[in-house]
C-alpha positions as CSV (number, residue, x, y, z in Angstrom):
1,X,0.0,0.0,0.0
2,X,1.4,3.3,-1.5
3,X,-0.1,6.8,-0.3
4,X,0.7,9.7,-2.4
5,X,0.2,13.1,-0.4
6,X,-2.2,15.4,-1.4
7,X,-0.9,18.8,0.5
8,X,1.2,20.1,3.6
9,X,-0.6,21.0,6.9
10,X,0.9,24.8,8.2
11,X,0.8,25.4,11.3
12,X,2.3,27.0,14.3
13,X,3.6,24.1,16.2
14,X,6.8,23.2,15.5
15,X,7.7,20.8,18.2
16,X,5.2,18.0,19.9
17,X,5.9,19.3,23.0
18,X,3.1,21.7,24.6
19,X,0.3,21.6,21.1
20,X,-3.3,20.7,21.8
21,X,-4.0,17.1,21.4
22,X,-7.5,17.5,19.8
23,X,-9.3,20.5,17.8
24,X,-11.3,21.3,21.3
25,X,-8.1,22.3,22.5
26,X,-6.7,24.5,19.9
27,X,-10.1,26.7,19.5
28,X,-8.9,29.5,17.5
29,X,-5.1,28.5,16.4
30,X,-5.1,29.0,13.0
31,X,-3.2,27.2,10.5
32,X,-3.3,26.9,6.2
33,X,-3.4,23.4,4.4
34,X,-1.9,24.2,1.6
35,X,-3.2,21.4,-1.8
36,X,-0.5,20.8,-4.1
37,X,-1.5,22.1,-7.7
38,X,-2.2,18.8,-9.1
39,X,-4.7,18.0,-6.6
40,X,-6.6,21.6,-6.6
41,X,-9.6,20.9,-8.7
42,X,-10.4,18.7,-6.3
43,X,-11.3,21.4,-4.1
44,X,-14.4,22.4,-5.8
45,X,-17.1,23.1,-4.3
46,X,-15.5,22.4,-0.8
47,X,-16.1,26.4,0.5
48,X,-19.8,25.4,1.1
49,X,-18.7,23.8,4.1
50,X,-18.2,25.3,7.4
51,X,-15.9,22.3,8.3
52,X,-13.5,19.7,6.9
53,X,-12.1,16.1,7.8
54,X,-8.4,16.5,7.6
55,X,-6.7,12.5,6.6
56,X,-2.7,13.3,7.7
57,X,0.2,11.3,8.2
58,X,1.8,10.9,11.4
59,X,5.2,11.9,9.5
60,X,7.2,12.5,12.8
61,X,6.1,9.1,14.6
62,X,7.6,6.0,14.2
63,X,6.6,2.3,15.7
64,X,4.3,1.8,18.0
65,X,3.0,-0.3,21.3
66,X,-0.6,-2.0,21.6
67,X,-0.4,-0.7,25.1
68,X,-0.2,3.2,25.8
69,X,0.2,5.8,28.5
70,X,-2.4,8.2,26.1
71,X,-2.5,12.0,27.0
72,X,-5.7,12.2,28.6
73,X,-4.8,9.3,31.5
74,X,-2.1,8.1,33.5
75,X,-2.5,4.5,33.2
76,X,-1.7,2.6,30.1
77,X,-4.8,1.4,27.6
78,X,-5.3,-0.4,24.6
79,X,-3.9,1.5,21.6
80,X,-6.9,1.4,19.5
81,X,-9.2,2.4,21.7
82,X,-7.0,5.8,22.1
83,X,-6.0,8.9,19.4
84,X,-2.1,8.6,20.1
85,X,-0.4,8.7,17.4
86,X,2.2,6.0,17.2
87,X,-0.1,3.3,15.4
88,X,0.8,0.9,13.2
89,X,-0.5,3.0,10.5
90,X,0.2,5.9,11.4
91,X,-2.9,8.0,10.5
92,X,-4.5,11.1,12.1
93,X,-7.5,12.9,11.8
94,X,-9.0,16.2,12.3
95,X,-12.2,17.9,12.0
96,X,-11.3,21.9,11.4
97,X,-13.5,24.9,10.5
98,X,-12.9,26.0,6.9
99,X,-12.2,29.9,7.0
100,X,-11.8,30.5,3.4
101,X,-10.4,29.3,0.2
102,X,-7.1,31.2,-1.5
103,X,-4.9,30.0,-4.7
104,X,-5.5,26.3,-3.4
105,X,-5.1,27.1,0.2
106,X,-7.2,26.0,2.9
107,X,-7.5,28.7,5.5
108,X,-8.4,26.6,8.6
109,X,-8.8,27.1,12.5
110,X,-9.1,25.2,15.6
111,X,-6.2,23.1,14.3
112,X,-3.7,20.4,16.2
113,X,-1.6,19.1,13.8
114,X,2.1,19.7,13.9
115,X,3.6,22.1,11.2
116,X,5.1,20.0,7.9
117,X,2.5,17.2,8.1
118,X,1.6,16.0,4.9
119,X,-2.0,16.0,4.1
120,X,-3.3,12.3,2.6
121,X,-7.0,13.2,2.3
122,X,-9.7,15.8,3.0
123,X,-13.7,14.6,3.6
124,X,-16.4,17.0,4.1
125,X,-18.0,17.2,7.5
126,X,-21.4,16.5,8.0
127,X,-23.3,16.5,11.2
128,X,-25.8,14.0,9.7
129,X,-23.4,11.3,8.6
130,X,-20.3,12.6,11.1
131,X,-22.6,13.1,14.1
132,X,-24.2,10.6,16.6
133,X,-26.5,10.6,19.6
134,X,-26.5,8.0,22.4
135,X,-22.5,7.6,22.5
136,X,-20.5,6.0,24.7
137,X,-17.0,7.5,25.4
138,X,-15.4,4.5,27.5
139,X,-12.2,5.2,29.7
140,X,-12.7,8.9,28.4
141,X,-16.3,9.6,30.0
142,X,-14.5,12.0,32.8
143,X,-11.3,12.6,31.0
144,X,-12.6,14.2,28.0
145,X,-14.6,17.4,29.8
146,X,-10.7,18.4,30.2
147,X,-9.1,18.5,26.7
148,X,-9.2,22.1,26.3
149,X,-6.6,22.4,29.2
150,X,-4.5,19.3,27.9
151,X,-1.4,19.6,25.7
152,X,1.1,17.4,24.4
153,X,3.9,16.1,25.8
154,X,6.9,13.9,24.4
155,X,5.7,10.6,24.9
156,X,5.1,9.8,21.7
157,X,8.8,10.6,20.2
C-alpha cells in the first residue's frame, strides 16, 4: 500500500511538545493546508462547508505499542481504543473549520496538527453522517470534559 500526499498541513507548532491534542483544545489557532496544484480541482465546491475532515500522516512518529500511557490518563490502555499517534498505520485525523479558500489554500482554524504534516485526504463534515446521539465515550467519559486544558507532551517521540 502506497499513499501519495495530497498537501502540507501549516501550522504554528513546531515541536510535539506543549500543542493541543484535539481541535477542542486548539479553539482558535489557525493554520493553512496548503493542496498541491495537481490536486486543486479537487477542491471544488468544498467552501460550502463550514468544516473539513483532515486524513494526515503521522510523519514524525515512528513504531508503536498496543499498550499506551495516552495524554488524557495516567495509566496505560489499549492502543486502538485511544488517538495517540504511534499506530501501526500511522494516520491522524482532524475535523477543522474551513475559514476560506485562497490560490489552493485552505485557510483553517481550531487546528492540532504539527507544522510539515503531509495532508493524505480531505472529507467534508457532516453532522448528519459525522454526528451521533447516544455515544458511549469509555475510559474517556470524565477525562474528555478536560481537553481544552490538555497539551502534548513527548511521549510519543
Amino acid at each position: 500500500m502506497e499513499w501519495k500526499p495530497i498537501g502540507i498541513i501549516h501550522t504554528p507548532f513546531k515541536q510535539l511538545g506543549g500543542m493541543p491534542i484535539q481541535p477542542a483544545g486548539a479553539v482558535g489557532v489557525k493554520g493553512v493546508v496548503e493542496v498541491f496544484k495537481t490536486f486543486r480541482a479537487g477542491l471544488n465546491d468544498v467552501d460550502g462547508f463550514s468544516h473539513i475532515i483532515l486524513i494526515y500522516e503521522f510523519h514524525r512518529s515512528q513504531g508503536f505499542k498496543l499498550e499506551v500511557v495516552p495524554f488524557m490518563d495516567t495509566r496505560p490502555r489499549g492502543l486502538f481504543s485511544t488517538r495517540a499517534p504511534k499506530r501501526p498505520n500511522p494516520i491522524g485525523l482532524s475535523t477543522v473549520q474551513l475559514d476560506r479558500i485562497e490560490d489552493g489554500n485552505l485557510h483553517i482554524q481550531n487546528v492540532d496538527i504539527l507544522d510539515g504534516t503531509p495532508l493524505l485526504d480531505i472529507k467534508p463534515y457532516v453532522p448528519e453522517f459525522d454526528s451521533h446521539a447516544d455515544v458511549r465515550t469509555g475510559w474517556l467519559e470524565q477525562a474528555r470534559k478536560t481537553v481544552d486544558k490538555r497539551k502534548a507532551d513527548n511521549r510519543f517521540r
